[in-house]
mmCIF file of the C-alpha atoms, coordinates in Angstrom:
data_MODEL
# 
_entry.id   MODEL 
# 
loop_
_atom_site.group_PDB 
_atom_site.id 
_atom_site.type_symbol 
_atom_site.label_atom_id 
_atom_site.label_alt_id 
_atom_site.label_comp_id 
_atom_site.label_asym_id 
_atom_site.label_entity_id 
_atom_site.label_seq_id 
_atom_site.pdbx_PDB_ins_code 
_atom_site.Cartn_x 
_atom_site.Cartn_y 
_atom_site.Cartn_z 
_atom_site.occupancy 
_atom_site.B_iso_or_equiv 
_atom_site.pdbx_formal_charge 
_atom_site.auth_seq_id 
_atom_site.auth_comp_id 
_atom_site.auth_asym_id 
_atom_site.auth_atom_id 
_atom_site.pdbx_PDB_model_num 
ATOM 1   C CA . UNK A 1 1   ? 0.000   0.000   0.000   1.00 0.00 ? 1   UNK A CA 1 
ATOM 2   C CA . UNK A 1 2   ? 2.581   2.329   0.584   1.00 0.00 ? 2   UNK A CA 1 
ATOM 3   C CA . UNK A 1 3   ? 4.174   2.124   -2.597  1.00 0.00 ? 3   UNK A CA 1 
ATOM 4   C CA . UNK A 1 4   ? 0.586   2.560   -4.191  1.00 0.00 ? 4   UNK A CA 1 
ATOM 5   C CA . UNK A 1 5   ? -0.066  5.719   -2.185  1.00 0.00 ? 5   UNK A CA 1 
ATOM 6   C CA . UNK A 1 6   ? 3.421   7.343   -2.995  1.00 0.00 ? 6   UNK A CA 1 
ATOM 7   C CA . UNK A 1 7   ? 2.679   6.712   -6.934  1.00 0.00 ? 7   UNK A CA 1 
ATOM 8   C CA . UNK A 1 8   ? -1.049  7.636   -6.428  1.00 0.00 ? 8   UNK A CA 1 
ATOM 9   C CA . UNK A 1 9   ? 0.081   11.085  -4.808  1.00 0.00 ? 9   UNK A CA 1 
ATOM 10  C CA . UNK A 1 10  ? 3.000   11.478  -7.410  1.00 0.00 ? 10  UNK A CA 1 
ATOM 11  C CA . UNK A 1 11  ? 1.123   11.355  -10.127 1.00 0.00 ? 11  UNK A CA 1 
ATOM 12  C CA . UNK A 1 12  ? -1.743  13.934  -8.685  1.00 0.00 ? 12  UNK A CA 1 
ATOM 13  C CA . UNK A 1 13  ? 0.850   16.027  -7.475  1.00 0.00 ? 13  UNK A CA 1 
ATOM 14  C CA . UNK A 1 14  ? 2.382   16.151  -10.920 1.00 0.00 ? 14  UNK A CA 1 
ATOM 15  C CA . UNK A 1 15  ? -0.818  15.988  -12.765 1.00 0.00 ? 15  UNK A CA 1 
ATOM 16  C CA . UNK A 1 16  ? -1.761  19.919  -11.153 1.00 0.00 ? 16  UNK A CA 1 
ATOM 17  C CA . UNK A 1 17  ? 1.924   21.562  -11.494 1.00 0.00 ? 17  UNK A CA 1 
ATOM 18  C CA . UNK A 1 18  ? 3.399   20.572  -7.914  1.00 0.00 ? 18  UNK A CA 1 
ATOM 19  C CA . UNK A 1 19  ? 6.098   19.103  -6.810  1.00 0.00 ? 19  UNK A CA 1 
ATOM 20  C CA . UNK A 1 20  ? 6.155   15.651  -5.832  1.00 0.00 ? 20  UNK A CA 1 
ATOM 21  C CA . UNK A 1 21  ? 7.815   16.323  -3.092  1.00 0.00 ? 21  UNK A CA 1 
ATOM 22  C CA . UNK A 1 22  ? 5.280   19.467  -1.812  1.00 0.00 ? 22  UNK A CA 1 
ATOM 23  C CA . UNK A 1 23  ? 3.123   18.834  1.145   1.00 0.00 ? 23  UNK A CA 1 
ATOM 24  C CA . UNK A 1 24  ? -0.820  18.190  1.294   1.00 0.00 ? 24  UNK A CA 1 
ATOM 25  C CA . UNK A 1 25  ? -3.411  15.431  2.552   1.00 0.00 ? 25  UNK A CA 1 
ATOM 26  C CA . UNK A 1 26  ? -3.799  13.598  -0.651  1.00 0.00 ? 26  UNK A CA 1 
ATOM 27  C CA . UNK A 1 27  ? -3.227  10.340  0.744   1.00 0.00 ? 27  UNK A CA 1 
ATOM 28  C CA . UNK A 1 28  ? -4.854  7.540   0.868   1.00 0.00 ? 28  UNK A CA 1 
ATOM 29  C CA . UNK A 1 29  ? -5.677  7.786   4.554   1.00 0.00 ? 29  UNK A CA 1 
ATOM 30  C CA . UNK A 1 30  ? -6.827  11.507  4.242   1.00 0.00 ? 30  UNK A CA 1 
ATOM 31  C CA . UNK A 1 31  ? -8.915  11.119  1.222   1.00 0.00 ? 31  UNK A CA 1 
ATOM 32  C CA . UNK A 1 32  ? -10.766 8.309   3.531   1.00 0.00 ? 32  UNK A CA 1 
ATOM 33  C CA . UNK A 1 33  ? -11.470 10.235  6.163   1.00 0.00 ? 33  UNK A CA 1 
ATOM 34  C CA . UNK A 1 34  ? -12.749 13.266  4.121   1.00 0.00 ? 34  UNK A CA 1 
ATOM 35  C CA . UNK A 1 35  ? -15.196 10.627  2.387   1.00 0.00 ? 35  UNK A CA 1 
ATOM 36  C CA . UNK A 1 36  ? -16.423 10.144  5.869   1.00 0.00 ? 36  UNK A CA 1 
ATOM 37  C CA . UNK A 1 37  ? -14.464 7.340   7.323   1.00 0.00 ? 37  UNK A CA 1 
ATOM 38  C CA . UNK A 1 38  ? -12.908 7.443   11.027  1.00 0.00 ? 38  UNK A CA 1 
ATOM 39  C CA . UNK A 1 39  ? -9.642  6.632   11.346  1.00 0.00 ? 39  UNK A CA 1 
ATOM 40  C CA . UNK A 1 40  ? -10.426 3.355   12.809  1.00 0.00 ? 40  UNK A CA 1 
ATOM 41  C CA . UNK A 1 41  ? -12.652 2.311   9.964   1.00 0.00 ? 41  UNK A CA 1 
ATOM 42  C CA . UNK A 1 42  ? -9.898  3.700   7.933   1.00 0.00 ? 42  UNK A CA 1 
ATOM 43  C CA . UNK A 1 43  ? -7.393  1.492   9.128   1.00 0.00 ? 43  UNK A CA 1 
ATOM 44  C CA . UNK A 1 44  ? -9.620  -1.524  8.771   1.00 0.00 ? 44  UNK A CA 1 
ATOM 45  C CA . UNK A 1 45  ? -10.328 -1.199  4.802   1.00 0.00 ? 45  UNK A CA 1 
ATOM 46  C CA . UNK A 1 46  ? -6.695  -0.150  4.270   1.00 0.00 ? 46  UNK A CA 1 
ATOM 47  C CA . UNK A 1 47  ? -5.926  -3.675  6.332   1.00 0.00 ? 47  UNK A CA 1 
ATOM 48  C CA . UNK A 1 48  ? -8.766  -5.343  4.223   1.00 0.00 ? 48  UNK A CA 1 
ATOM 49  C CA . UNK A 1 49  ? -7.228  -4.002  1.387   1.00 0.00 ? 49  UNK A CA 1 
ATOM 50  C CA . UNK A 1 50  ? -3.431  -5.001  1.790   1.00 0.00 ? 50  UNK A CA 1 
ATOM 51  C CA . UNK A 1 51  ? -5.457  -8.763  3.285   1.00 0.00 ? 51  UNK A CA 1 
ATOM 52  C CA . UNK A 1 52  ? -6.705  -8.802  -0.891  1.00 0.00 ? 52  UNK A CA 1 
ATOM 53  C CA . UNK A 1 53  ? -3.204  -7.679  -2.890  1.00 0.00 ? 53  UNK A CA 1 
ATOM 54  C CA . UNK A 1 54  ? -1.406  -10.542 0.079   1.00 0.00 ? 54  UNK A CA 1 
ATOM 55  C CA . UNK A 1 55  ? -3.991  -12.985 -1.031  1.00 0.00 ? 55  UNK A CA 1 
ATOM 56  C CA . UNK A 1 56  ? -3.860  -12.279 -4.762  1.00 0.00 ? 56  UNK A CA 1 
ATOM 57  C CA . UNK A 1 57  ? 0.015   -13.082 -4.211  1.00 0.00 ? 57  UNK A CA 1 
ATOM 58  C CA . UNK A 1 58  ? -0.582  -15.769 -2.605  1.00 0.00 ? 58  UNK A CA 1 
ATOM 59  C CA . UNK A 1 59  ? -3.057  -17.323 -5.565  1.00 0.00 ? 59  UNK A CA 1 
ATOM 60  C CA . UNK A 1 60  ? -0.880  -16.230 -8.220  1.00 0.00 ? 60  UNK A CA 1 
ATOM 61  C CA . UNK A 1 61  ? 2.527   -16.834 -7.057  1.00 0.00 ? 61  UNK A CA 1 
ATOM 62  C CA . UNK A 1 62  ? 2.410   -20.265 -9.008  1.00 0.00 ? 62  UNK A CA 1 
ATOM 63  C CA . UNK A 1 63  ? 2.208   -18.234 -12.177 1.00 0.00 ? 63  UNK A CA 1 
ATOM 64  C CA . UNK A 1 64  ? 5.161   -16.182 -12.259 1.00 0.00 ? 64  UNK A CA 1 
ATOM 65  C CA . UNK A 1 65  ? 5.554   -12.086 -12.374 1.00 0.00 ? 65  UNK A CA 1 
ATOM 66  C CA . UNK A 1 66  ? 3.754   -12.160 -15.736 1.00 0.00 ? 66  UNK A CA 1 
ATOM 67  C CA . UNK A 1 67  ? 0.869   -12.723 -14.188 1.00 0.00 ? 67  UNK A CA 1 
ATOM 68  C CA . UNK A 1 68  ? 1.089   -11.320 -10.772 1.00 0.00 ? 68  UNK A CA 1 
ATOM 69  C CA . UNK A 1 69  ? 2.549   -7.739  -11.440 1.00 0.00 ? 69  UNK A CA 1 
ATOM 70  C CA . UNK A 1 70  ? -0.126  -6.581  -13.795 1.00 0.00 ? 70  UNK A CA 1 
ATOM 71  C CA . UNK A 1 71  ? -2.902  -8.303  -11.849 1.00 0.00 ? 71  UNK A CA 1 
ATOM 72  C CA . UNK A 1 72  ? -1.508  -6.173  -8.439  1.00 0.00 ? 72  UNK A CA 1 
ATOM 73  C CA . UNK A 1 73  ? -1.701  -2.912  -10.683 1.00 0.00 ? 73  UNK A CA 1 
ATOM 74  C CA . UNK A 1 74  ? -4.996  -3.528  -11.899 1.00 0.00 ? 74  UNK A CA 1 
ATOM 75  C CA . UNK A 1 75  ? -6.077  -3.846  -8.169  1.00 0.00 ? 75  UNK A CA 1 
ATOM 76  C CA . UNK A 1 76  ? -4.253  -0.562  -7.114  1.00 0.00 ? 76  UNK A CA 1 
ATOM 77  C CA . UNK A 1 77  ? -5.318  1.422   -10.407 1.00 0.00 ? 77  UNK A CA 1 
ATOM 78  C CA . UNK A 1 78  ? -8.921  0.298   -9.926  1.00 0.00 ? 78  UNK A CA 1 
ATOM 79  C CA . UNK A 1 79  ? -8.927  1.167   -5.531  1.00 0.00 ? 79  UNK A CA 1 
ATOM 80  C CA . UNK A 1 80  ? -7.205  4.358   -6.970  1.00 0.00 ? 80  UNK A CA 1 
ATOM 81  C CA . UNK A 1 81  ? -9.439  5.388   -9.526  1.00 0.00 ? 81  UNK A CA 1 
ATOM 82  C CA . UNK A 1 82  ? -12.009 3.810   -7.044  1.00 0.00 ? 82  UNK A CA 1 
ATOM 83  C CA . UNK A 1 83  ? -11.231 6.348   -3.974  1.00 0.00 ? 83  UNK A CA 1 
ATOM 84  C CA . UNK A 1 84  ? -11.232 9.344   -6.692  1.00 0.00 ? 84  UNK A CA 1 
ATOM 85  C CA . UNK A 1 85  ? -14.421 8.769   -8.085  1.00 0.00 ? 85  UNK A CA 1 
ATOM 86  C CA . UNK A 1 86  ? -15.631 8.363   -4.221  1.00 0.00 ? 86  UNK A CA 1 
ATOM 87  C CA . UNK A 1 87  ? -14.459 11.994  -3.671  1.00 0.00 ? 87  UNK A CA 1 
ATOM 88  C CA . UNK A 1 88  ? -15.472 13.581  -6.556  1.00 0.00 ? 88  UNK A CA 1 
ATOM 89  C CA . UNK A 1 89  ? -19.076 12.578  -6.322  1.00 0.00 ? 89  UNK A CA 1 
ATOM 90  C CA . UNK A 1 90  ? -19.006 14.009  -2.501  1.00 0.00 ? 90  UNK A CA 1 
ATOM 91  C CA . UNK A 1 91  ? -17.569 17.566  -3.928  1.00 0.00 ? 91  UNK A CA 1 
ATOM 92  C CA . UNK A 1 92  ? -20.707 17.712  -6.433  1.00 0.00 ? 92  UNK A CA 1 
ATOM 93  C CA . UNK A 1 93  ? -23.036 16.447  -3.712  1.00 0.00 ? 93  UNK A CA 1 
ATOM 94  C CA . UNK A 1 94  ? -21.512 19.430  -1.218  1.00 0.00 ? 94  UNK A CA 1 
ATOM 95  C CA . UNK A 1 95  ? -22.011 22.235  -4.513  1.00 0.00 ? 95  UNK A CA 1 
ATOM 96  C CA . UNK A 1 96  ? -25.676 21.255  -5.435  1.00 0.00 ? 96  UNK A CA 1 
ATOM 97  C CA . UNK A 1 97  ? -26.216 21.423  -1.789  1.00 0.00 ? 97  UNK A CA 1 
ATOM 98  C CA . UNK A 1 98  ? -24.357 24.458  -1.505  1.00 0.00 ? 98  UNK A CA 1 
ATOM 99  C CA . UNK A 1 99  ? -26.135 25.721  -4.607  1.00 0.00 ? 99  UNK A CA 1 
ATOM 100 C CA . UNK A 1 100 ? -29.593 25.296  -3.478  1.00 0.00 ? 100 UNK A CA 1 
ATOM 101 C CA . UNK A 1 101 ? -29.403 27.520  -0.476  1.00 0.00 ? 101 UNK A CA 1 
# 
């Protein structure tokens, strides 16, 4: 997971101008919590999650890196792309909300 959250944030980071290296709470356990998650039930899908990519390993080791590399980056791309969609829908829920008053 951390290796997913460090090229997750990278690539954001780089995707709006900033450095990779700049400061901000785009990480995975931030974005969580600003969805609506404690830190507690944070910690538990993060766990869940790193409980699936350790049992993908595990169920694919018998067929090599060829298999097993892309299948982990398909998991990480989709939990990625996953937790983004998650936050943009909130934002748009917050403006119409916002909009109507």
């Amino acid at each position: 997971i951390p290796l997913l959250d460090t090229s997750r944030i990278i690539i954001i980071r780089l995707s709006k101008g900033k450095s990779p290296l700049s400061p901000d709470k785009s990480h995975i356990h931030h974005t969580m919590v600003r969805l609506g998650l404690t830190h507690q039930e944070t910690c538990i899908a993060l766990g869940g999650l790193q409980l699936v990519l350790t049992a993908v390993v595990i169920l694919l080791n018998s067929y090599g890196d060829r298999l097993l590399v892309p299948a982990i980056i398909v998991i990480s791309v989709l939990f990625s792309l996953s937790l983004d969609f998650f936050v943009r829908k909130r934002i748009s829920v917050k403006e119409t909300r916002s909009n109507k008053v």
